[in-house]
Residue, then its C-alpha position, 0 to 999 in steps of 0.5 A: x351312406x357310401x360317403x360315410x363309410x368310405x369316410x370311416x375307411x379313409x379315418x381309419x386307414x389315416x390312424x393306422x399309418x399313424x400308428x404304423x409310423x409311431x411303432x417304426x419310430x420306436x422300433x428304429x430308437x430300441x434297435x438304436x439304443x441296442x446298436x450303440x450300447x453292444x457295439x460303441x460302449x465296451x465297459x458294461x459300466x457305460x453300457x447300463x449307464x447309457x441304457x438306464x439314461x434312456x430308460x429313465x427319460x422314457x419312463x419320466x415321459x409315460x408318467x407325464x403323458x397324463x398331463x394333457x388329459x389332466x389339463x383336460x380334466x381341469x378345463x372341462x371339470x369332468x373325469x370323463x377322459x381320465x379313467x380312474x383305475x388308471x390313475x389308481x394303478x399307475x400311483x400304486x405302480x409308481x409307489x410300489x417301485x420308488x420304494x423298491x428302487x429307494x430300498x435297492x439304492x438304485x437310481x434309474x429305478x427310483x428316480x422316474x418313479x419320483x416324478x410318476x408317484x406325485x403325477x399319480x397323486x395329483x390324478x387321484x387328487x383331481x379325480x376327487x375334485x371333479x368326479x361329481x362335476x360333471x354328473x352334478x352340472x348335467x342333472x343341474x341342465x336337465x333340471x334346468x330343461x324340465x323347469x323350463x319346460x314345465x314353465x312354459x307349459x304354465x305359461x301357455x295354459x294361463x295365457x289361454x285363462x287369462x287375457x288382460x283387458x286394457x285397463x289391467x283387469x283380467x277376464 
C-alpha cells in the first residue's frame, strides 16, 4: 500500500514541477515581450505590431493544440478525449471574433481566428463521425462476450446429452 501511494506522490510531485516549470516558462515569455516592447520599440506603431505578432502566434497555437487530440479521435474512432462542448465553443468563439476582427478590419484579431474556425469545425466534424463509434463497438464486444458465452454453455449442456458413438450414431 506504502509503495502505491509513495508512487502517486512522487507522479504527483513529478507533474507539478512540470507545470511549475511550464508557468515559469510563460511568465519569463510575457515579461520578455513586455521588457522588449516598453523599453526597445519607441513608436507605438512597432510596439502593437510586435505584441499583435506574438499574440497571433500564440493564439494560432491554441486553436491547433487540439490537433493531437483529434488524431486521437481518428485513431482510436472514439470522442472520448475530445469533449464536445469544447470543440462546440471554441468554433463558436473562434466565428464569433473572425467576424468582429473582419468587421473591425483588424488583422491580428481576425487572422488566428481564421485558422481556429475551420479547427473548430473539423472538431465538430469529426465528434459526428465517431460519437457512436465507440459505444457501437463496445455493445458490438459485449454482444460478442455474451453470444460466446451462451454458445459455450450450449455446448457444454449438448455434449453431456449428446455423445457420438463410433460410427457416427448419437445415444
Amino acid at each position: 500500500m506504502c509503495s502505491i501511494h509513495c508512487g502517486a506522490v512522487e507522479l504527483s510531485s513529478l507533474y507539478l514541477k512540470k507545470v511549475a516549470l511550464r508557468l515559469v516558462g510563460v511568465v519569463i515569455v510575457f515579461s520578455c515581450v513586455g521588457m522588449i516592447s516598453t523599453f526597445a520599440l519607441k513608436s507605438h506603431h512597432l510596439r502593437k505590431l510586435f505584441v499583435g505578432c506574438i499574440g497571433l502566434v500564440a493564439s494560432v497555437a491554441m486553436y491547433g493544440s487540439p490537433l493531437v487530440a483529434m488524431k486521437q479521435v481518428i485513431k482510436t474512432k472514439s470522442v472520448e478525449f475530445m469533449p464536445f462542448y469544447l470543440s462546440f465553443f471554441s468554433f463558436s468563439a473562434s466565428s464569433l471574433w473572425l467576424a468582429y476582427g473582419l468587421l473591425s478590419h483588424d488583422l491580428f484579431l481576425a487572422s488566428p481566428n481564421l485558422v481556429g474556425s475551420p479547427l473548430g469545425l473539423l472538431q465538430l466534424v469529426l465528434y459526428c463521425i465517431y460519437r457512436n463509434k465507440g459505444k457501437e463497438e463496445e455493445e458490438e464486444e459485449e454482444e460478442g462476450c455474451v453470444k460466446e458465452a451462451v454458445a459455450n454453455w450450449d455446448m457444454e449442456k449438448n455434449n453431456a446429452k449428446q455423445i457420438p458413438h463410433q460410427n457416427g450414431s448419437q445415444v
